[in-house]
C-alpha positions as a Markdown table, in Angstrom:
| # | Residue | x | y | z |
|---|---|---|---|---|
| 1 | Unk | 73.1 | 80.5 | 112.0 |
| 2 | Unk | 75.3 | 80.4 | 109.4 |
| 3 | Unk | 77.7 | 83.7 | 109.1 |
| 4 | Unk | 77.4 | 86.3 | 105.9 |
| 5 | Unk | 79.8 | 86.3 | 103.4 |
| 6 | Unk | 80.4 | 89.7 | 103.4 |
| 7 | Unk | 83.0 | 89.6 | 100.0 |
| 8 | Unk | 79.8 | 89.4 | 98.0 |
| 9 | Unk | 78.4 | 92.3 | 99.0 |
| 10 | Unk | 78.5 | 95.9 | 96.8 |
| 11 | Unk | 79.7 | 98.9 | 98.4 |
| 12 | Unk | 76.1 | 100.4 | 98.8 |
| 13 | Unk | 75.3 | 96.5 | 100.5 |
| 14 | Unk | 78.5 | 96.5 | 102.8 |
| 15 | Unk | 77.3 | 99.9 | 104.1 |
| 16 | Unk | 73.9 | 98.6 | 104.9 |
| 17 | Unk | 74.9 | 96.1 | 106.7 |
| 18 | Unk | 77.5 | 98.1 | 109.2 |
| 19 | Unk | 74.7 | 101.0 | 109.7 |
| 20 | Unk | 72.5 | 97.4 | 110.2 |
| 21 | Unk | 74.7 | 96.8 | 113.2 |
| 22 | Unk | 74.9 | 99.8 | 114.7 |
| 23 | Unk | 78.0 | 101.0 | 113.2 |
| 24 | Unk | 78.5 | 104.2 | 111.0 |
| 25 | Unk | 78.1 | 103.8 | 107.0 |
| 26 | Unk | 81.6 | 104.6 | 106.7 |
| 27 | Unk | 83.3 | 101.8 | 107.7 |
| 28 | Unk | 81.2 | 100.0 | 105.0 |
| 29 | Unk | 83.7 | 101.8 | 102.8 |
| 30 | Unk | 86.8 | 100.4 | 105.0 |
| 31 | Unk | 85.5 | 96.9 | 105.5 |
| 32 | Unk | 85.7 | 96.7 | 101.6 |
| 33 | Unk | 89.0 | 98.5 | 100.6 |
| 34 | Unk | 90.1 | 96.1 | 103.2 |
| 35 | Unk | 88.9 | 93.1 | 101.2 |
| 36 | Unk | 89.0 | 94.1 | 97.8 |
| 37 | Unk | 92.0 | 96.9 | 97.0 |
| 38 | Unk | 94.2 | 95.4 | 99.9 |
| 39 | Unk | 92.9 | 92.0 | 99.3 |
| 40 | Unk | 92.7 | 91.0 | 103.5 |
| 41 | Unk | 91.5 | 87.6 | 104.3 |
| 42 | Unk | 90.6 | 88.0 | 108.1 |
| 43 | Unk | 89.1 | 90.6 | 110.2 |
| 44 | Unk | 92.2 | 90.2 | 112.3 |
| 45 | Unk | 94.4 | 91.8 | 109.5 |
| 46 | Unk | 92.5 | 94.8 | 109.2 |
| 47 | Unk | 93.9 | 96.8 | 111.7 |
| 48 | Unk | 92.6 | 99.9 | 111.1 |
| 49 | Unk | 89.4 | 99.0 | 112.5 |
| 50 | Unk | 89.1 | 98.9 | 116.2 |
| 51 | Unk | 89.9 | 95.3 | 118.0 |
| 52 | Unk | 85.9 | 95.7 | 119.1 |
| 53 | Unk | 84.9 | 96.6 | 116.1 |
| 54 | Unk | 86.3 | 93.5 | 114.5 |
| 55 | Unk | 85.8 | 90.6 | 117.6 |
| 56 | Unk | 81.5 | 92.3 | 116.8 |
| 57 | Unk | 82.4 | 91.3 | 113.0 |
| 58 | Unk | 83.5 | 87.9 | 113.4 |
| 59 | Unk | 80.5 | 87.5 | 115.6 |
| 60 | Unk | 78.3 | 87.4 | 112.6 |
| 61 | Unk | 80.2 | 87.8 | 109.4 |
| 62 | Unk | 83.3 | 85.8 | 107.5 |
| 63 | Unk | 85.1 | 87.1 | 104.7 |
| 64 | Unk | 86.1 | 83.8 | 103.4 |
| 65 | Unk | 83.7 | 81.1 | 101.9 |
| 66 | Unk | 86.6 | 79.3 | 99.9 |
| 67 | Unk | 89.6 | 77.1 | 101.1 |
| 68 | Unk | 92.4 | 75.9 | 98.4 |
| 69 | Unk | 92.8 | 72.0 | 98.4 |
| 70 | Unk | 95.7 | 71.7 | 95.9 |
| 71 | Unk | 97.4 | 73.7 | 93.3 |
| 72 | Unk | 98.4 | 72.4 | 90.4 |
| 73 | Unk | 101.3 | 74.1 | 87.7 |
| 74 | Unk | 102.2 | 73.5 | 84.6 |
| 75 | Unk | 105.5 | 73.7 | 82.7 |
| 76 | Unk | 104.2 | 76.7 | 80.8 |
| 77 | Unk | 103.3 | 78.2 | 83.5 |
| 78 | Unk | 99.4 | 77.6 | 84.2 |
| 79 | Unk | 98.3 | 77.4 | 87.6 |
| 80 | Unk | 94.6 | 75.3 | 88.1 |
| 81 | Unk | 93.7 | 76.0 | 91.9 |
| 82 | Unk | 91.2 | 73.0 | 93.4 |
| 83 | Unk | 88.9 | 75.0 | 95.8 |
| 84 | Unk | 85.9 | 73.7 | 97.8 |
| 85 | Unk | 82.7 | 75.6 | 99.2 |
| 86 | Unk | 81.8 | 75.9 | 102.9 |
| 87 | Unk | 79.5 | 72.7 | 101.9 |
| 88 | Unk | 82.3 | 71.0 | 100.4 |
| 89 | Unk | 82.0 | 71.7 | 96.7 |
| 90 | Unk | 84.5 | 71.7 | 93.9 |
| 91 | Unk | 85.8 | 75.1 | 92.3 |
| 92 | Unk | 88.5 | 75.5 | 89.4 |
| 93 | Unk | 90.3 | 78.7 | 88.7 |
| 94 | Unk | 93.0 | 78.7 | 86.2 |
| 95 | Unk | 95.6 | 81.6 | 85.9 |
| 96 | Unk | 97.2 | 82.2 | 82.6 |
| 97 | Unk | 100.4 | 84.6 | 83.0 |
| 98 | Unk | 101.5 | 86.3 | 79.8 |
| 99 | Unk | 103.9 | 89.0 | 79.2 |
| 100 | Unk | 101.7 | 91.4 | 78.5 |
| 101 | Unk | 98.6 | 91.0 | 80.5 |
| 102 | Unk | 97.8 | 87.8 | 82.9 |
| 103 | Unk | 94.1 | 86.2 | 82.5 |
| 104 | Unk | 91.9 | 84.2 | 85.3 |
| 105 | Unk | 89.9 | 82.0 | 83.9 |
| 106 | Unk | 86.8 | 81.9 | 86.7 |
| 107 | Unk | 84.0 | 79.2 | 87.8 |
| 108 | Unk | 80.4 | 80.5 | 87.6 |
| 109 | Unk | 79.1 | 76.9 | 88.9 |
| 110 | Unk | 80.3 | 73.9 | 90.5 |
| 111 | Unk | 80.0 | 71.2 | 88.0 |
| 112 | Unk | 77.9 | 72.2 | 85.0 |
| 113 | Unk | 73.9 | 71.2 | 84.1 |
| 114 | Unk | 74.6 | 71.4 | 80.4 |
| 115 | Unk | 76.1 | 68.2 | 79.0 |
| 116 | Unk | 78.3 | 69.7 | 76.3 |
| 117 | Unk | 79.7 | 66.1 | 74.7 |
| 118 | Unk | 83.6 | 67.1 | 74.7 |
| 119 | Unk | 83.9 | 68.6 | 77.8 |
| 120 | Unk | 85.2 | 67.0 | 81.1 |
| 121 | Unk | 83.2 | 69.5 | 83.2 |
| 122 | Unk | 79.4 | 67.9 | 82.1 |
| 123 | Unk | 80.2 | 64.8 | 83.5 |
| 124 | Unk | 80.3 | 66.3 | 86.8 |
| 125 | Unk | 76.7 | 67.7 | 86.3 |
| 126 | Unk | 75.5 | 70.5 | 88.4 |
| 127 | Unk | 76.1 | 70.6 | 92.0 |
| 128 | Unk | 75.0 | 74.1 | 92.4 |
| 129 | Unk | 75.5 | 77.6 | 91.5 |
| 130 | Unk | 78.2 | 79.9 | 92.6 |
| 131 | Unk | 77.4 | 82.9 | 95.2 |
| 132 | Unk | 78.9 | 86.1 | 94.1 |
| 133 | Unk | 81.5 | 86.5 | 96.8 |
| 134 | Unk | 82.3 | 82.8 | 95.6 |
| 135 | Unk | 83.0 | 83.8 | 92.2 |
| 136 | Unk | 85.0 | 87.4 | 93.7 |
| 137 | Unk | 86.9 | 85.3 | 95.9 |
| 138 | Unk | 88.7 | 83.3 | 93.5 |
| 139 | Unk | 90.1 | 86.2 | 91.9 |
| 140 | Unk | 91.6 | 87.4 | 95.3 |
| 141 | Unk | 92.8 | 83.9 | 96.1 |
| 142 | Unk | 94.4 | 83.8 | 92.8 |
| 143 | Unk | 96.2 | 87.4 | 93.2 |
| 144 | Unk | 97.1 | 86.9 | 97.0 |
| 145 | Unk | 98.7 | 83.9 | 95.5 |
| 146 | Unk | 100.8 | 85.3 | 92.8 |
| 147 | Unk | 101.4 | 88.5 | 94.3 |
| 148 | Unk | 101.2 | 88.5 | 97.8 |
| 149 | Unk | 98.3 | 90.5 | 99.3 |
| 150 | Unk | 98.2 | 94.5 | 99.1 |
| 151 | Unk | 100.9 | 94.2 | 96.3 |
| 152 | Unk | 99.9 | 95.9 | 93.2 |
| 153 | Unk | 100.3 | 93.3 | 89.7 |
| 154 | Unk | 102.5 | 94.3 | 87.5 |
| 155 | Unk | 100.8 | 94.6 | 84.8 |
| 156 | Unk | 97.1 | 94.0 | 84.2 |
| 157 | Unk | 94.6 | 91.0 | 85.0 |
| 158 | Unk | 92.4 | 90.4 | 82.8 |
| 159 | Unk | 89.3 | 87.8 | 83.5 |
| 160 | Unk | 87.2 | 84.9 | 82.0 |
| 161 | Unk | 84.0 | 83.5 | 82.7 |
| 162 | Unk | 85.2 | 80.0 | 81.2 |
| 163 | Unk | 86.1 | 78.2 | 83.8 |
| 164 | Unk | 83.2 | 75.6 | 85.2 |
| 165 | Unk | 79.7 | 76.0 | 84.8 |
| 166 | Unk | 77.4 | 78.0 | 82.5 |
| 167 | Unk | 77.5 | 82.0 | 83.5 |
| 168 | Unk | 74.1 | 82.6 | 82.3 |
| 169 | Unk | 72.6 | 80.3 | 84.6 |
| 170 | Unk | 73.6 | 82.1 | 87.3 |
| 171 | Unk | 73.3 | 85.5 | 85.8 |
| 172 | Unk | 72.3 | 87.5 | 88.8 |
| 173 | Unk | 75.3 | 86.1 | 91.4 |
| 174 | Unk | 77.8 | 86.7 | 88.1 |
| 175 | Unk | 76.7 | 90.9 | 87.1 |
| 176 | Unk | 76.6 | 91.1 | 90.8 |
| 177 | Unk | 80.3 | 89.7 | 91.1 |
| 178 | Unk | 81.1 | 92.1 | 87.9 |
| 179 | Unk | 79.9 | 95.2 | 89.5 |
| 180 | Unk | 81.7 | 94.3 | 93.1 |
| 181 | Unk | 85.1 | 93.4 | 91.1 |
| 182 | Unk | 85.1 | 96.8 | 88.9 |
| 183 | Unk | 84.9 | 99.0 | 92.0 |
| 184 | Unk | 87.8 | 101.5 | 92.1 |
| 185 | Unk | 88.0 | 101.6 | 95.6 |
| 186 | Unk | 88.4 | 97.6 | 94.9 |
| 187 | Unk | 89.7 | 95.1 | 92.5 |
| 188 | Unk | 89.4 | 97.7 | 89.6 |
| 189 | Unk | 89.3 | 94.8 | 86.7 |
| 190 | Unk | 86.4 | 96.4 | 85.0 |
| 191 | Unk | 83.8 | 95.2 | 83.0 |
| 192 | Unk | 86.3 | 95.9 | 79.7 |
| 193 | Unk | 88.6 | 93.5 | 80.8 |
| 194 | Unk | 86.5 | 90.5 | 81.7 |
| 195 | Unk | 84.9 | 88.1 | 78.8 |
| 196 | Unk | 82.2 | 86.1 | 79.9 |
| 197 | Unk | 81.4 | 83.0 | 77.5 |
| 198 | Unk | 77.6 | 81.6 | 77.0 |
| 199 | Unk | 77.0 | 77.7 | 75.3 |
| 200 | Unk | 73.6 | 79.8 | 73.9 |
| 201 | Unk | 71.3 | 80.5 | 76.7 |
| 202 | Unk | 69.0 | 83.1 | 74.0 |
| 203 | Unk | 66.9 | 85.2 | 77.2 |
| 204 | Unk | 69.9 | 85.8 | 78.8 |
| 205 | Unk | 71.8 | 87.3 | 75.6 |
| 206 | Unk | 69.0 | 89.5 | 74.9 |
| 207 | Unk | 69.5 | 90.9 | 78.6 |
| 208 | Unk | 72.9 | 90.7 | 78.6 |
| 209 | Unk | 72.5 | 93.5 | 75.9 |
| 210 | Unk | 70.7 | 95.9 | 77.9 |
| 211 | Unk | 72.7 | 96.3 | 80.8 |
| 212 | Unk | 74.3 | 99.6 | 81.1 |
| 213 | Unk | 78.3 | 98.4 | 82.1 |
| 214 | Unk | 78.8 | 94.9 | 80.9 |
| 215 | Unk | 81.9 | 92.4 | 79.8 |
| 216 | Unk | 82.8 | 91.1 | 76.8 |
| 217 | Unk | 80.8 | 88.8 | 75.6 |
| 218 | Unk | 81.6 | 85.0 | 73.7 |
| 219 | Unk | 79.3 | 82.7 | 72.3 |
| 220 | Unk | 80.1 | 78.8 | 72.0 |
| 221 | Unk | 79.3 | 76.9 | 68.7 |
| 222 | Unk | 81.0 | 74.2 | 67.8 |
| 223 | Unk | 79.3 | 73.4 | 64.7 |
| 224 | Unk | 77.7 | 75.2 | 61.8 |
| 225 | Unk | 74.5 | 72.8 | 61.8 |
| 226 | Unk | 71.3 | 72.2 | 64.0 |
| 227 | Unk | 72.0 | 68.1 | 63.5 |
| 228 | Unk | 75.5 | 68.1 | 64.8 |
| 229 | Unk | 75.3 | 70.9 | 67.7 |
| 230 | Unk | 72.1 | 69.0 | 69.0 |
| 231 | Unk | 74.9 | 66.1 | 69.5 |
| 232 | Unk | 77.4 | 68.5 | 70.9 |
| 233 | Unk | 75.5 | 70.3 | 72.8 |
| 234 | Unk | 72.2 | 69.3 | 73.6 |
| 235 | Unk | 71.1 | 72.6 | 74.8 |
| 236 | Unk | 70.4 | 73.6 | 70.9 |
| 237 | Unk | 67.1 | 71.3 | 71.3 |
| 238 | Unk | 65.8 | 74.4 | 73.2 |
| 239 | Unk | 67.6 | 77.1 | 71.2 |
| 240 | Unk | 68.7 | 76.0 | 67.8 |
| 241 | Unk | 71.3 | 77.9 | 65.4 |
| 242 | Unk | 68.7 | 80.1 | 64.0 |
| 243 | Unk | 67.3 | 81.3 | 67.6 |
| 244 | Unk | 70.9 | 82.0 | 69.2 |
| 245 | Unk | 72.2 | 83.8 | 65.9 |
| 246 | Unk | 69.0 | 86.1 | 65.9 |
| 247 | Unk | 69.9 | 87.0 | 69.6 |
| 248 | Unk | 73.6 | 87.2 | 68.4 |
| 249 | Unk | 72.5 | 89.4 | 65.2 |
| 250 | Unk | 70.7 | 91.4 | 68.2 |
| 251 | Unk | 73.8 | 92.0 | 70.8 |
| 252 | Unk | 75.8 | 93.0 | 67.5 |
| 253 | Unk | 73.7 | 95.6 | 67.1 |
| 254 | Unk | 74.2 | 96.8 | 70.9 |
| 255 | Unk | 77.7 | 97.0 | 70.5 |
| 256 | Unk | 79.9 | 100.1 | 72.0 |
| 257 | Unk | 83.4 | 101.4 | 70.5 |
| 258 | Unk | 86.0 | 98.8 | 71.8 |
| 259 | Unk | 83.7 | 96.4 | 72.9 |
| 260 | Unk | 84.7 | 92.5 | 71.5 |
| 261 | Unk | 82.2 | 89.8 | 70.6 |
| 262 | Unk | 83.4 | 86.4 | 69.7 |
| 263 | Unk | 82.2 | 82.8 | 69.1 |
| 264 | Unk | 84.5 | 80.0 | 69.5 |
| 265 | Unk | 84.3 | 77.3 | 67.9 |
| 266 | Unk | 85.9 | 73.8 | 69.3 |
| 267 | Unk | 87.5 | 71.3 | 67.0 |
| 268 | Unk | 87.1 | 68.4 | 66.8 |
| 269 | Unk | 89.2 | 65.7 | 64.8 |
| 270 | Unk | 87.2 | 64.4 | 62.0 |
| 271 | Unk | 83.6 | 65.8 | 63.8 |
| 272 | Unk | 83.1 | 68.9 | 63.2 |
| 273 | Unk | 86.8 | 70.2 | 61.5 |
| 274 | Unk | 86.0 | 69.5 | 57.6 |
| 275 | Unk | 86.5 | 72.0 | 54.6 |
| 276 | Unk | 82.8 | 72.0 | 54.6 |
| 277 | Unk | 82.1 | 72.6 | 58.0 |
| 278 | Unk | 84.2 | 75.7 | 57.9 |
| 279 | Unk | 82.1 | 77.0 | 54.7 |
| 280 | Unk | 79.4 | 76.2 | 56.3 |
| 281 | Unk | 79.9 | 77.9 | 59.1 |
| 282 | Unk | 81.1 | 81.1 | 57.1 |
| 283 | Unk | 77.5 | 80.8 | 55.2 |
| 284 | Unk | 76.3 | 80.3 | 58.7 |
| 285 | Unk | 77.4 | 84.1 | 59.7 |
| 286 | Unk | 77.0 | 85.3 | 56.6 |
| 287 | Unk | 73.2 | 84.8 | 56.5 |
| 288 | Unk | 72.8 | 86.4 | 60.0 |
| 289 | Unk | 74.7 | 89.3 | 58.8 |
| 290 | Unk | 77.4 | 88.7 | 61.9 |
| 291 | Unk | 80.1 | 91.0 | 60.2 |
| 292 | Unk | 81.7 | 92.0 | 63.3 |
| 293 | Unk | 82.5 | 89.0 | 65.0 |
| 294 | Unk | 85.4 | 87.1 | 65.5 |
| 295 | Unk | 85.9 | 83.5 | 65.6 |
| 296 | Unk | 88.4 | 81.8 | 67.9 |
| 297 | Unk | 89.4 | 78.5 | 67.0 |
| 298 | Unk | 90.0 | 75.9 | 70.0 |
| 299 | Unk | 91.7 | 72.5 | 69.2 |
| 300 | Unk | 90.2 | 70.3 | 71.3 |
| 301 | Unk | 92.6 | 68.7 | 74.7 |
| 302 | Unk | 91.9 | 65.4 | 75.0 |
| 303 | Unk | 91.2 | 63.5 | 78.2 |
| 304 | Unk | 89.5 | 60.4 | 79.3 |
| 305 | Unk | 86.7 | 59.2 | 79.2 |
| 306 | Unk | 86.0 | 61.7 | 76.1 |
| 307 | Unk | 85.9 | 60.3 | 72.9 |
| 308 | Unk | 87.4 | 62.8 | 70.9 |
| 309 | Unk | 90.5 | 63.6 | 70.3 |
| 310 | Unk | 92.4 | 67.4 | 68.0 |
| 311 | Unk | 92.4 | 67.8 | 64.9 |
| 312 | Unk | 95.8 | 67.7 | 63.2 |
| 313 | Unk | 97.7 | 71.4 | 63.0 |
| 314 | Unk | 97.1 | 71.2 | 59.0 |
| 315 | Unk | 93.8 | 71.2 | 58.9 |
| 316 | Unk | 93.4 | 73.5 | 62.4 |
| 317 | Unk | 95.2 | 76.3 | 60.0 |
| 318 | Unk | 93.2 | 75.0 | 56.4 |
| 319 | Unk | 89.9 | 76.0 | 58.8 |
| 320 | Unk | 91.2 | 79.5 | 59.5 |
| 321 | Unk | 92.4 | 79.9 | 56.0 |
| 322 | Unk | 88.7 | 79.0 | 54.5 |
| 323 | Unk | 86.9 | 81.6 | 57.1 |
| 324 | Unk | 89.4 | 84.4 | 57.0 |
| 325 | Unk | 89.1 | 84.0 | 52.6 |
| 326 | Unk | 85.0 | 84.2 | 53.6 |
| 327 | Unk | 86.4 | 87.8 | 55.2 |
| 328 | Unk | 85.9 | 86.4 | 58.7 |
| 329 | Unk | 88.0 | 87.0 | 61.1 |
| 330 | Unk | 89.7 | 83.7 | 62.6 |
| 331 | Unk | 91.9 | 83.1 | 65.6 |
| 332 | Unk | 93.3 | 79.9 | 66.8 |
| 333 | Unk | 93.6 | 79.8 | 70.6 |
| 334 | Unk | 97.0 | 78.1 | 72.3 |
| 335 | Unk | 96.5 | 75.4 | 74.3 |
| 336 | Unk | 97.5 | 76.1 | 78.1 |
| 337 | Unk | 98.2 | 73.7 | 81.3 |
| 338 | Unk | 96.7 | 70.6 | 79.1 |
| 339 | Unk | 98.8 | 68.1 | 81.5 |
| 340 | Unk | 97.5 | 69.7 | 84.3 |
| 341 | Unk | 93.7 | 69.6 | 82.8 |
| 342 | Unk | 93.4 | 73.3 | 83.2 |
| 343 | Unk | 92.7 | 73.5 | 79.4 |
| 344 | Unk | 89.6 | 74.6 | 77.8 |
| 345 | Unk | 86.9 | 71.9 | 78.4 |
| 346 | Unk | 89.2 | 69.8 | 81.2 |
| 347 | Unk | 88.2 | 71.3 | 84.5 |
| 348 | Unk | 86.9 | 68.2 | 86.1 |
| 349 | Unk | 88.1 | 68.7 | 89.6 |
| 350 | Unk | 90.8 | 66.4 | 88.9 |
| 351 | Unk | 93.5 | 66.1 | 92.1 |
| 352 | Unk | 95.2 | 63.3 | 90.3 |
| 353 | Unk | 98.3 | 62.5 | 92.7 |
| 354 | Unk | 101.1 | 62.6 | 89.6 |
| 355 | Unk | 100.1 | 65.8 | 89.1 |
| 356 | Unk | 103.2 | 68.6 | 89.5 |
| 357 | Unk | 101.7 | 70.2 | 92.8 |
| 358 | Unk | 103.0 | 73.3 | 94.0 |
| 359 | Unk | 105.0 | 73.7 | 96.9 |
C-alpha cells in the first residue's frame, strides 16, 4: 500500500489522521509546524516527537513525494529546479529573487492538456495532474534550498501559479494547496501574495469568484480576436473572447480593496504585436467595460521547435504606448532565466547537459 503524503493535508486533515491512529489531535498541530513553519523533510528530524511516535509514522506515512534531478541557474539569478513524482513525472519550479520580494513560479500539472501554440510546455501534453502536497512541496524544496530549512527569508516570497500546466484543471488539489500554504502556524504566503494564471477555463472563473480567501487572479490572451486566439490557443473553440470576458466582466465585479486582476498578453513578432492588434485589443476591453484591469505585456523567449520568435523592443514599447493612450494600464514583463528555459512559456523539462548546473 502505498504511504500518505501527509504535506497535503490541512491542519483540520493532519489532526484526523493522528486521532485516526490512535494518537492525540494535538500532535496533528506538531506534525505540521514541523513540515510547514520549520520546513522538516523526515520524521527523523522532528525530534520533538517521540522516537515511537515517529518509527509508527513512517510505518504508514511520507512527507516527501518529490525528489530534485537537477538545478539549473542563470546568470541573472533564476533558479529552474527539474523534479520528478513518486511515478517518475516531470515538475518545474522557477525561483525569481528580487530585491524587494522573491517570487516562485509553481507547477499545477505535469506537462499541460492545452496546446497553447508558443509554448514549450504543450508539447509535452498532459501526463497528469499535480496532488496538493505536490504542488506545497515545491515551495518548501525551493525555500530549504535558498535558505536552509527553519531559517526565516529575508524578505517576502511571493508565488505564481505559472509554471506547468493549467491551475484550473486541477482546481480542487490547487485551493487545497492555497489554504495549506497560508496557514500561520505554516508557510504563511497567503492567498494576497500568490497569483494564479488561467488560459480561459470560463466555469472555473466564475467559481474562482465565489470563494471566500482567494489569490490573485491573471487571465491569458494573447490576441484581441476569436480567429487568431483559436490558433494560439485552441481552447477558445470552447470559450471564445466574448464568453471568457463575460466571466472576466463578472470576477471584476467581485473584486476586494487590494486585490490585482491582470491579463497578459504574449507577443508575438509579426502575429499578434501590430498597431492594430493593440487597438484592438483596447476596443476589446473597452466593450466589456474591464476598467480595472491591467495588462502585462510578455515578449515572447524563443526556443525550438517553436516557430515564433519577440517582437523587436520598438514596437514591444509602441504596444504599451497605444493601450496606456486607450487609459489602459500596460506593463511589460522582464524576461528571466531565458538560457536556462525557465522563462515564461519554456518549461519543457529540459535537462540539456550545457546547461549551467548548480553545484
Amino acid at each position: 500500500m502505498e504511504k500518505l503524503h501527509i504535506t497535503g493535508l490541512t491542519k483540520n486533515e493532519l489532526s484526523d489522521f493522528v486521532t485516526g491512529i490512535g494518537e492525540p489531535k494535538y500532535r496533528g498541530n506538531q506534525i505540521f509546524k514541523a513540515l510547514h513553519e520549520r520546513r522538516l523533510r523526515s520524521f527523523e528530524e522532528i525530534t520533538d516527537l517521540p522516537k515511537t511516535f515517529r518509527e509508527k509514522l513512517s510505518e504508514v506515512a511520507t512527507t516527501t513525494a518529490l525528489e530534485v534531478e537537477s538545478r539549473y541557474v542563470s546568470k541573472d539569478g533564476t533558479r529552474r529546479y527539474l523534479m520528478k513524482t513518486r511515478d517518475n513525472y516531470p515538475v518545474e519550479t522557477v525561483y525569481l529573487p528580487s530585491e524587494k520580494r522573491d517570487t516562485i513560479c509553481f507547477s499545477s500539472q505535469s506537462g499541460c492538456a492545452l496546446k497553447c501554440d508558443f509554448c514549450l510546455t504543450a508539447k509535452l501534453g498532459l501526463l497528469r495532474n499535480l496532488t496538493s502536497g505536490e504542488i506545497v512541496e515545491q515551495i518548501i524544496i525551493v525555500l530549504n534550498d535558498v535558505y536552509g530549512p527553519k531559517n526565516e527569508t529575508p524578505h517576502g516570497t511571493n508565488l505564481v501559479a505559472m509554471g506547468a500546466g493549467e491551475p484550473f484543471m486541477n482546481f480542487e488539489n490547487l485551493t487545497n494547496a492555497v489554504e495549506i500554504m497560508s496557514e500561520e502556524d505554516g508557510l504563511f504566503i497567503v492567498p494576497n501574495r500568490i497569483t494564479v494564471s488561467t488560459v480561459g477555463i470560463v466555469p472555473k472563473i466564475y467559481k474562482f469568484a465565489k470563494l471566500k480567501k482567494r489569490p490573485h487572479l491573471a487571465i491569458s490572451l494573447s490576441a484581441p480576436n476569436d480567429d487568431l486566439r483559436e490558433k494560439l490557443m485552441p481552447i477558445n473553440k470552447k470559450w471564445n473572447l466574448r464568453q471568457l470576458l463575460e466571466a472576466a466582466k463578472e470576477f471584476q465585479r467581485s473584486l476586494r480593496r487590494g486585490e490585482r486582476f491582470t491579463f497578459e498578453y504574449v507577443l508575438l513578432g509579426d502575429v499578434n504585436d501590430s498597431d492594430e492588434h493593440a487597438y484592438q485589443l483596447a476596443t476589446l476591453l473597452q466593450k466589456h467595460e474591464l476598467t480595472r484591469v491591467k495588462i502585462n505585456l510578455i515578449p515572447h523567449n524563443a526556443a525550438e521547435p517553436l516557430q515564433y520568435h519577440p517582437p523587436t523592443v520598438e514596437q514591444v514599447e509602441r504596444f504599451k504606448e497605444i493601450l496606456e493612450n486607450e487609459d489602459i494600464a500596460a506593463f511589460v514583463r522582464k524576461p528571466r532565466g531565458r538560457d536556462i528555459f525557465a522563462a515564461c512559456g519554456q518549461l519543457a523539462a529540459k535537462s540539456d547537459s550545457n546547461l549551467a548546473q548548480l553545484s
